[in-house]
C-alpha positions in Angstrom: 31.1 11.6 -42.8 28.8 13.8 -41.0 30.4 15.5 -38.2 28.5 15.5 -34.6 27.9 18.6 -33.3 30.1 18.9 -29.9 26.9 20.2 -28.1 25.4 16.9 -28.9 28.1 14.7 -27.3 26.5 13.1 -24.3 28.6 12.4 -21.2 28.0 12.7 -17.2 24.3 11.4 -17.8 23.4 8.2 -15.5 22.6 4.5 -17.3 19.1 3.8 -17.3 18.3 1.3 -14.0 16.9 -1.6 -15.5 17.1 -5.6 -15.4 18.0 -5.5 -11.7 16.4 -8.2 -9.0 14.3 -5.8 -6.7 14.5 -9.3 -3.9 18.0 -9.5 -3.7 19.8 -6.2 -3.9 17.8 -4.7 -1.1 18.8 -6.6 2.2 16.4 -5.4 4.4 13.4 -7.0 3.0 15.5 -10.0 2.6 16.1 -10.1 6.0 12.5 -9.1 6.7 11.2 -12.0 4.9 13.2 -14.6 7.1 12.8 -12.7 10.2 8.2 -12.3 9.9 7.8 -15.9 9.3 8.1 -16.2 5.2 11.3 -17.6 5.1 10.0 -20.7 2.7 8.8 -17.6 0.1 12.3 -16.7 -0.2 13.0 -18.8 -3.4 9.6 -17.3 -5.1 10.2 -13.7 -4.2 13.5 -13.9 -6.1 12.1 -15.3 -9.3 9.5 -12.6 -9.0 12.1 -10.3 -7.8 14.2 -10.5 -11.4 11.1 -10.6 -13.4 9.7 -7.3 -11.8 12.7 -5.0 -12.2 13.1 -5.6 -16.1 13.0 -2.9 -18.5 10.3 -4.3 -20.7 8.4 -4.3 -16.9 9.4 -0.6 -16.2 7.8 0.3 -19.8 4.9 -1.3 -19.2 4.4 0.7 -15.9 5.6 4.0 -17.9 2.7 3.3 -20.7 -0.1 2.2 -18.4 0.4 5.6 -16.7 0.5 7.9 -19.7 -2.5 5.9 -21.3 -5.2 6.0 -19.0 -8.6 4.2 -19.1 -11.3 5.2 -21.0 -14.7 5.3 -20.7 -17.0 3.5 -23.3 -21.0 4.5 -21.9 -22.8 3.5 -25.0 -22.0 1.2 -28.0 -22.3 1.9 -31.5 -26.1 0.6 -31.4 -26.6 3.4 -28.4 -27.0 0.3 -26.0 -25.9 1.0 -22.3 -22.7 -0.9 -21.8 -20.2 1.3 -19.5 -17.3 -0.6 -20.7 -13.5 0.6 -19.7 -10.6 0.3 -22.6 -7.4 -0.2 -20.9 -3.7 -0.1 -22.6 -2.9 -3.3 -23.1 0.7 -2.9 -20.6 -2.0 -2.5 -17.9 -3.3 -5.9 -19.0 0.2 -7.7 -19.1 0.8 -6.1 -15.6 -2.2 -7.2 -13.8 -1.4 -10.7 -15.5 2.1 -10.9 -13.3 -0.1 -9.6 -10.2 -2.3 -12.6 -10.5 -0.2 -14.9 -11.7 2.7 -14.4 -8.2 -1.0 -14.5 -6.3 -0.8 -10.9 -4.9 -4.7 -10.4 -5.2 -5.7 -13.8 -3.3 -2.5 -16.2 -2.3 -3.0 -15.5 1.5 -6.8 -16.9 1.5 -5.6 -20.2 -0.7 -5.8 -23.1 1.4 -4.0 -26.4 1.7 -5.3 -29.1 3.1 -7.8 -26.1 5.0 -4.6 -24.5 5.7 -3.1 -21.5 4.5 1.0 -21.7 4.0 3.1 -20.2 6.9 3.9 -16.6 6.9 1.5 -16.2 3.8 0.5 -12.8 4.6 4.2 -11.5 5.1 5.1 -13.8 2.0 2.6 -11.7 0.2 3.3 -8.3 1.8 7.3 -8.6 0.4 5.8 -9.8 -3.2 3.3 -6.4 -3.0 6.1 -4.0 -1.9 7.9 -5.3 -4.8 5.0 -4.7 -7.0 4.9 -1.2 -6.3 8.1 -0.7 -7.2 6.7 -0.9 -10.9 3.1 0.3 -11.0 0.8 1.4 -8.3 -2.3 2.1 -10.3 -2.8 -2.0 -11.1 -2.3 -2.2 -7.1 -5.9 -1.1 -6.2 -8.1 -3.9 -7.5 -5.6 -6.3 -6.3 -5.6 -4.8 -2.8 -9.5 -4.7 -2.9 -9.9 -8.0 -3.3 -7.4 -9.1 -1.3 -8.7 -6.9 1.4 -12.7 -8.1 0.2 -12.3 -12.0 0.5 -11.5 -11.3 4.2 -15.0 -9.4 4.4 -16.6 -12.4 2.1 -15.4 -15.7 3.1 -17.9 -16.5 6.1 -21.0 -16.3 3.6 -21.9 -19.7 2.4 -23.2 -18.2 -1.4 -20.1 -16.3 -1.6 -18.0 -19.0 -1.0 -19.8 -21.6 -3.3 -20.1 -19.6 -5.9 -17.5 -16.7 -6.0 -14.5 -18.0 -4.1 -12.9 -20.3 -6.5 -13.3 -17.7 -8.8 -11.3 -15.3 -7.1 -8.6 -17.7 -5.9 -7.2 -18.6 -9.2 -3.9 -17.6 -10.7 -5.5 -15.7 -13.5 -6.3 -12.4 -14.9 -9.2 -12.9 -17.3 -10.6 -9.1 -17.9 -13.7 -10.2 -20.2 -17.1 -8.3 -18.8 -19.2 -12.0 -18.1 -20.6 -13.0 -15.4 -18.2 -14.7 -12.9 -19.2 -18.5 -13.2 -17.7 -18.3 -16.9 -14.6 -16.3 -15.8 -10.5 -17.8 -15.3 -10.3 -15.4 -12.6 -12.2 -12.2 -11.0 -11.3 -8.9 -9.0 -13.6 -7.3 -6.3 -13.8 -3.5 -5.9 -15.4 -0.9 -3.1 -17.5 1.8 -3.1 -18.2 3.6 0.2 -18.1 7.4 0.0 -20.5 9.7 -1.1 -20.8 13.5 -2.4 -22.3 14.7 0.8 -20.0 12.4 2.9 -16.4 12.0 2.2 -15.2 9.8 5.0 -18.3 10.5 7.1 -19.7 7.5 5.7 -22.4 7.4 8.3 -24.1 10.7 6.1 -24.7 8.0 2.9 -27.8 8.2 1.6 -27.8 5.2 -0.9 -31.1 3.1 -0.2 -31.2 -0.8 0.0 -35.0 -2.3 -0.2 -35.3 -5.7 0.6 -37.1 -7.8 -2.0 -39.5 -11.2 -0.9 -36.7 -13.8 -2.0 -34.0 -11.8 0.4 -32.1 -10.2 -2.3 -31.9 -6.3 -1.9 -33.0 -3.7 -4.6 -30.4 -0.1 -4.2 -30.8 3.0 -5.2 -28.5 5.7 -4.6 -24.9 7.0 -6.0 -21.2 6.5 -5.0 -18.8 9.4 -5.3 -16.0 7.5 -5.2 -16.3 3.9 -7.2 -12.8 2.2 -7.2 -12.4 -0.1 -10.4 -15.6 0.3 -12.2 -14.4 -3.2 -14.4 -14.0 -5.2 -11.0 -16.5 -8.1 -11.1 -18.2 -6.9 -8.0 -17.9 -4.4 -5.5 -18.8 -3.9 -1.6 -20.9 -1.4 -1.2 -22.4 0.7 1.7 -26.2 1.4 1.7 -29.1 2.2 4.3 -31.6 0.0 5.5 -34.4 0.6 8.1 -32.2 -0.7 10.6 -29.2 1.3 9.6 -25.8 1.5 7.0 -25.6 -2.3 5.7 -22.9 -3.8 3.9 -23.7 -5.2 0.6 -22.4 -7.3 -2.2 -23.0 -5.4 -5.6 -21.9 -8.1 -9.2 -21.6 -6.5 -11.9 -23.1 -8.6 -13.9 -26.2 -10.9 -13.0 -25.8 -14.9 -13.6 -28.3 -14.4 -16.8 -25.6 -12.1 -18.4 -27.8 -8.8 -17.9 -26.2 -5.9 -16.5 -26.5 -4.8 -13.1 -28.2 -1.1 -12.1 -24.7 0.4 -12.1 -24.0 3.7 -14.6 -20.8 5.0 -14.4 -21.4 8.6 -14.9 -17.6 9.5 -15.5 -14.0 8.8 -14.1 -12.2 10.9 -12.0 -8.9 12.7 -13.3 -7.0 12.3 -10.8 -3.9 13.5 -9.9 -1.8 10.7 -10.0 -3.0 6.8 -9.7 -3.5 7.2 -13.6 -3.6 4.1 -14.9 -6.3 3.1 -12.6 -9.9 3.6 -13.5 -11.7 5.4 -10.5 -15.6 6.7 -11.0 -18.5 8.3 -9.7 -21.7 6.1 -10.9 -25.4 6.1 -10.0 -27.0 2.8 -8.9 -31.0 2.6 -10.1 -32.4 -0.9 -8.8 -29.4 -2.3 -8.5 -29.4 -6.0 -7.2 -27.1 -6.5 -4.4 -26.8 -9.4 -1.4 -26.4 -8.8 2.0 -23.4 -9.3 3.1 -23.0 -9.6 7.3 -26.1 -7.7 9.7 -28.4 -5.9 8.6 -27.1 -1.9 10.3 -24.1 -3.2 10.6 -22.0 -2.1 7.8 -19.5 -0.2 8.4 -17.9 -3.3 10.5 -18.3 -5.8 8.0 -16.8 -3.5 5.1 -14.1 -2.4 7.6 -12.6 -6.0 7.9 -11.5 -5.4 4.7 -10.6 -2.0 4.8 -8.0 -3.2 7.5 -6.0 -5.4 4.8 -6.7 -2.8 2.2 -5.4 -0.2 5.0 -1.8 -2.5 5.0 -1.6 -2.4 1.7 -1.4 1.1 2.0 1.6 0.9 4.0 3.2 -2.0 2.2 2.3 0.0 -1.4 3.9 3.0 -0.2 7.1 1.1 1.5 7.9 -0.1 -2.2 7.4 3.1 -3.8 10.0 4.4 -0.8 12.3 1.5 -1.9 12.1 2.4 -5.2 12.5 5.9 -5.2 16.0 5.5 -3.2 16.9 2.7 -5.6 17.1 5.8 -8.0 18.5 8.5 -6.0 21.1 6.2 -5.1 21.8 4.7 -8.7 22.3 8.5 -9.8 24.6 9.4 -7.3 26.7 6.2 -8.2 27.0 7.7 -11.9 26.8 11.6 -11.3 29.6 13.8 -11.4 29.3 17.3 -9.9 32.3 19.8 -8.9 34.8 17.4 -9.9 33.8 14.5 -7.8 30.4 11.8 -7.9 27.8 12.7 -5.8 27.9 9.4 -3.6 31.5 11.0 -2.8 30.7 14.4 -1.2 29.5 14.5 2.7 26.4 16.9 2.4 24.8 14.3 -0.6 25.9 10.8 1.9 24.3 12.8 4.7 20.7 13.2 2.6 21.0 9.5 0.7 21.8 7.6 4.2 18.7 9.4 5.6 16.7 8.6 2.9 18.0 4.8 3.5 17.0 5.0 7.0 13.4 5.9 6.5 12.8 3.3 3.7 14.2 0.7 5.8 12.3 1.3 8.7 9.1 1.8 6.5 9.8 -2.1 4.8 11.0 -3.4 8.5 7.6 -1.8 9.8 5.1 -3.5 6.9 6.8 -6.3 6.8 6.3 -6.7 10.9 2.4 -5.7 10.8 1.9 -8.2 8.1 3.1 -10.7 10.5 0.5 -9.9 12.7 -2.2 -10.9 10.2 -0.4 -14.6 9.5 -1.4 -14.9 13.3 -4.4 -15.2 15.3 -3.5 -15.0 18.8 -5.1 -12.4 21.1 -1.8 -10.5 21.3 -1.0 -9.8 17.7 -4.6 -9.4 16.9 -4.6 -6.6 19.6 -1.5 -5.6 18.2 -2.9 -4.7 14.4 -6.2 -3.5 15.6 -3.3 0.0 16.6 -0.6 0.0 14.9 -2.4 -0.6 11.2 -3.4 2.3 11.2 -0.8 4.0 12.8 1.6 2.8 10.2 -0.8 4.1 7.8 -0.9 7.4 8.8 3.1 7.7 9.4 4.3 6.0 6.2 2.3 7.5 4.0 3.1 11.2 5.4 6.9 10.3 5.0 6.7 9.1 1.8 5.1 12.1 0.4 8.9 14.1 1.5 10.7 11.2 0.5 9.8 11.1 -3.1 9.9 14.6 -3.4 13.5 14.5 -1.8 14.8 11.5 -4.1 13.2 13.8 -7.2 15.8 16.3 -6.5 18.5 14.3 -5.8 17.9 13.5 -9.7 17.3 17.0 -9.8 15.7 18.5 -13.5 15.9 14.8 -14.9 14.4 13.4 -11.7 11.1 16.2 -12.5 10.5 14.8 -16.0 7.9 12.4 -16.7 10.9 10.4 -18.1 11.9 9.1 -14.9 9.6 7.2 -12.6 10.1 9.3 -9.8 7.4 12.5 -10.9 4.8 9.4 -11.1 6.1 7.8 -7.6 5.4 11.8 -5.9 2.3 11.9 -7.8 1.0 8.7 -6.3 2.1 8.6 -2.8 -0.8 11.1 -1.3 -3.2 8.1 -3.0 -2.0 6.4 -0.4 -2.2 8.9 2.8 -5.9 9.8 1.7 -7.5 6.3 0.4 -9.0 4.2 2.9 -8.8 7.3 5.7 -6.9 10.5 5.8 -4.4 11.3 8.6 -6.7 12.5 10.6 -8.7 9.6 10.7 -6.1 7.3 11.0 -5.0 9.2 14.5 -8.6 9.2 15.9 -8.6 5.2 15.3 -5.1 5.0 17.3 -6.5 6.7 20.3 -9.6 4.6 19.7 -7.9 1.8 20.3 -5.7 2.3 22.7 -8.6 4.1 24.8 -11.2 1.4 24.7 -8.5 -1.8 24.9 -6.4 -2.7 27.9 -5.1 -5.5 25.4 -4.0 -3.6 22.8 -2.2 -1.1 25.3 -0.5 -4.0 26.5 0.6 -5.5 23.5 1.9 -2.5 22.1 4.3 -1.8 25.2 4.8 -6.0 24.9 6.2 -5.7 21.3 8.1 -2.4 22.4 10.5 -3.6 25.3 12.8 -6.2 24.0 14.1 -3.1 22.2 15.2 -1.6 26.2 18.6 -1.0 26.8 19.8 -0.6 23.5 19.7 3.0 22.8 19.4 5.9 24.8 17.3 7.6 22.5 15.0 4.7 22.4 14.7 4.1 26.5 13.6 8.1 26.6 10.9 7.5 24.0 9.7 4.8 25.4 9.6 5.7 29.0 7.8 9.2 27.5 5.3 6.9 25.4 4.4 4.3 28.4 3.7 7.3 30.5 1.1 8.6 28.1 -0.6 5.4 27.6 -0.4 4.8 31.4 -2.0 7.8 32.2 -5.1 7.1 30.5 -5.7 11.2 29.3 -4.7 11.0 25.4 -5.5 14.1 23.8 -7.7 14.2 20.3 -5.7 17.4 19.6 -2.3 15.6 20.0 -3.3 12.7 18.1 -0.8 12.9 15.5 2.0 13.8 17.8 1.1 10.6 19.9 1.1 8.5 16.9 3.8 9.6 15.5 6.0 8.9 18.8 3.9 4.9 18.8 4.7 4.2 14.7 8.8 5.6 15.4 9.7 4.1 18.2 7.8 0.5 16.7 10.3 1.5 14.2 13.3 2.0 16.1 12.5 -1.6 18.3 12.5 -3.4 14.9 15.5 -2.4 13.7 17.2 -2.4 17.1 16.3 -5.7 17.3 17.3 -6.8 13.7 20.4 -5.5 14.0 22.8 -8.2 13.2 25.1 -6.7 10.7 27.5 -3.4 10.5 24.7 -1.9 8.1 21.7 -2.7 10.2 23.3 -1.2 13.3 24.3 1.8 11.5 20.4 1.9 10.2 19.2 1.4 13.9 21.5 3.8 15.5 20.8 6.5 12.6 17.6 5.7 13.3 17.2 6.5 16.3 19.7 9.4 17.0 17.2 11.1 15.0 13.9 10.1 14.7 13.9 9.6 18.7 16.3 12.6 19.9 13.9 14.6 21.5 16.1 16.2 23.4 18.1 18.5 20.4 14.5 18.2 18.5 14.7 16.3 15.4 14.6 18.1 12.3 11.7 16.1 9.4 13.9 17.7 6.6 16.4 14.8 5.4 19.6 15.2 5.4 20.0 16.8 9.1 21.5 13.7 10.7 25.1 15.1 10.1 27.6 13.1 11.8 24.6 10.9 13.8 24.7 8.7 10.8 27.4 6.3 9.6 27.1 7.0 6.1 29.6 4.4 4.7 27.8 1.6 6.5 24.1 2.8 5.1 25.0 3.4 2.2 26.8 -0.4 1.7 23.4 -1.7 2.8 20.9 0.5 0.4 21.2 -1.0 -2.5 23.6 -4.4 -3.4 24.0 -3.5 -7.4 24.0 -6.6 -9.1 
């Protein structure tokens, strides 16, 4: 018999995490889901919950990612056809999507009702989702976000809408009346523009039987394959919003060449393009100089997304720092055993669960239409966004080395997870822009000002830390003078201490206390100055009663 080489004798190396329920080892989104109205979801998020965090599931992400789309201009003939070959795991994955609803279920009525708490049902479901794969996540967040921008046009709703609000994934390139199912993209930005979208150039000409003729380009084309996009273009009476098919009802292509797809740093699997539009038939969607409104409607839910997408990826990047730690040995003793590594893992905790506790709460406030919540969105969406997505960029990059040289191998889903999280921060609005629409709102809204310090005081009295922060904040926002140049610094203190009154309040067990009080003994200690770098929280944090709460191994 052929003797093993003792160098080749494998020992001290962690399982793979696989075939694990993502819904019901991680308590706080349990908890979430009861506690924002989706309570009656519960059952489906755990079926979906076991059939996301199988390993065939995790390959598939791993595959999509490491075969990215290409781009097919011309076919053999040398006929125009700009068709997109996808892996087939990208297929099965976008299947699931569709099939648990993620793209559309919120906008599915019931007797001209949609289900309780279906936005928060479908916020949990997405968080989950991007536990997997992120790159499948951007058509399904554009036309989630794009039914909300399309559902008061009568056309639309005849003749697209029950399209889009099936349970299917049908990826054939038809026009939509012959299509299961369909997916709607955006295009807004432009070479010259970036985010200054009001510096587009794209034309729109309006033809005699109302349809619109555009000419013009799109830097940025999200989902070239989608059935249809929104698109921005310029009228005489100003930037319009418009909706662009991709193909006409007589089969025939639509004006749209994609000239190439980006290579991106992460967000691989996904197809993203820059394409020229040459009479390109489009419909009006909303006013006429009035587009940046109507395509911002669904920028707002694509904007939550962004905070829900990058909540999971949090979750799931302390799922494996956590599972390592469980199975590593170092200096005699595993790494969930010594102080210094408890200290950095219960911070890490901390931050996740206040990012889930924070999306979950904002996509409450969709599921309701009352003049308070409504106010309440309009600020703290993109507040969220901005704060989330900055602290997911460290966190990844923290649970990576946790894993250390295993965690920076594309091996492990955690170098894809750092790779996409700045997707998130920069798509739909960079930081920057994100803080200029806080102080927006809270500078033009009396209503939103008071919602916010409404949705912030049941929280009083529980935490020292928390009654300082606050009283700091209302002063601010009292005194009517907030600062462009302290933006971020203003948001940052609105989106923590949000946090820190969520999990306050949710705090109903040993774990969630020691969450809330870790929480905010550092996040909110202004007074000793917090330091961003996890792992500072020392003996602030009770790390036994965290880390029982992270993650409920099956």
């Amino acid at each position: 018999m052929e003797r093993i080489p003792a160098s080749d004798a494998v020992f001290n190396q962690t399982p793979p995490l696989a075939d694990y329920n993502l819904f019901t080892t991680d308590p706080a989104l349990k908890e979430a889901v009861q506690r924002e109205g989706a309570e009656s979801a519960a059952p489906e998020l755990t079926l979906a919950g076991a059939a996301l965090g199988t390993a065939v599931n995790f390959e598939h992400a791993r595959l999509a990612n490491r075969n990215p789309p290409i781009l097919h201009a011309f076919n053999v003939q040398g006929e125009r056809i700009d068709s997109l070959e996808f892996h087939p795991s990208w297929h099965v994955l976008m299947q699931g999507i569709a099939a648990r609803g993620y793209h559309t279920s919120p906008w599915a009525r019931v007797d001209g009702r949609a289900a309780t708490g279906a936005h928060a049902a479908r916020a949990a479901g997405y968080l989950m989702q991007a536990q997997v794969e992120c790159g499948t996540l951007c058509p399904t967040t554009m036309t989630y976000g794009a039914i909300a921008a399309m559902r008061r046009d009568p056309w639309l709703q005849r003749d697209w809408m029950p399209h889009l609000l099936t349970r299917e994934y049908d990826a054939r390139d038809i026009p939509i009346g012959h299509k299961r199912g369909g997916l709607i993209g955006m295009g807004m930005t432009e070479k010259q523009g970036g985010s200054d979208v009001r510096a587009n150039t794209s034309r729109a000409l309006r033809c005699a039987d109302g349809s619109y003729r555009i000419t013009g380009h799109k830097w940025f084309f999200s989902a070239p394959q989608c059935d249809a996009h929104l698109v921005l273009a310029r009228t005489d009476r100003g930037l319009s919003c418009f909706f662009l098919p991709r193909r006409l009802p007589d089969g025939r292509r639509n004006g749209i060449y994609v000239q190439r797809l980006k290579d991106k740093l992460g967000n691989r699997s996904n197809a993203s393009s820059e394409v020229e539009f040459v009479d390109a038939w489009a419909h009006l969607l909303g006013a006429e100089g009035r587009g940046i409104p109507t395509i911002l409607e669904m920028g707002t839910y694509t904007r939550l997304d962004c905070v829900t997408g990058t909540a999971g990826m949090m979750r799931q990047a302390v799922v494996q720092a956590v599972h390592h730690a469980r199975h590593r040995q170092a200096f005699g003793r595993l790494l969930i055993d010594q102080p210094l590594m408890q200290s950095v893992l219960a911070d890490l905790a901390i931050e996740s669960e206040a990012a889930t506790a924070l999306a979950m709460r904002l996509a409450r406030a969709f599921d309701s239409d009352t003049d308070e919540e409504i106010a309440l969105r309009r600020a703290l969406t993109s507040a969220a966004k901005f704060w989330v997505c900055k602290r997911g960029c460290e966190l990844a990059a923290e649970a990576m080395e946790v894993l250390g040289g295993n965690g920076y191998t594309e091996e492990m889903p955690l170098a894809r997870m750092a790779r996409e999280m700045p997707v998130n921060s920069i798509w739909e609005g960079s930081g920057n822009i994100m803080c200029l629409d806080v102080l927006r709102a809270f500078g033009k809204s009396a209503a939103t000002r008071g919602a916010v310090l409404h949705a912030l005081t049941p929280a009083l009295g529980r935490h020292r830390n928390f009654d300082a922060a606050f009283e700091r904040f209302a002063a601010s926002v009292g005194a009517g003078t907030l600062n462009e140049a302290h933006a971020r610094r203003f948001t940052q203190l609105f989106v923590t201490l949000m946090q820190g009154s969520l999990l306050l309040n949710a705090a109903a067990s040993v774990g969630a206390r020691a969450a809330a009080e870790g929480f905010c003994a550092t996040r909110l200690d202004f007074e000793a100055g917090w330091g961003a770098v996890f792992g500072t929280g020392g003996a602030a944090l009770d790390v036994n009663a965290i880390m029982d709460r992270a993650w409920i191994e099956n």
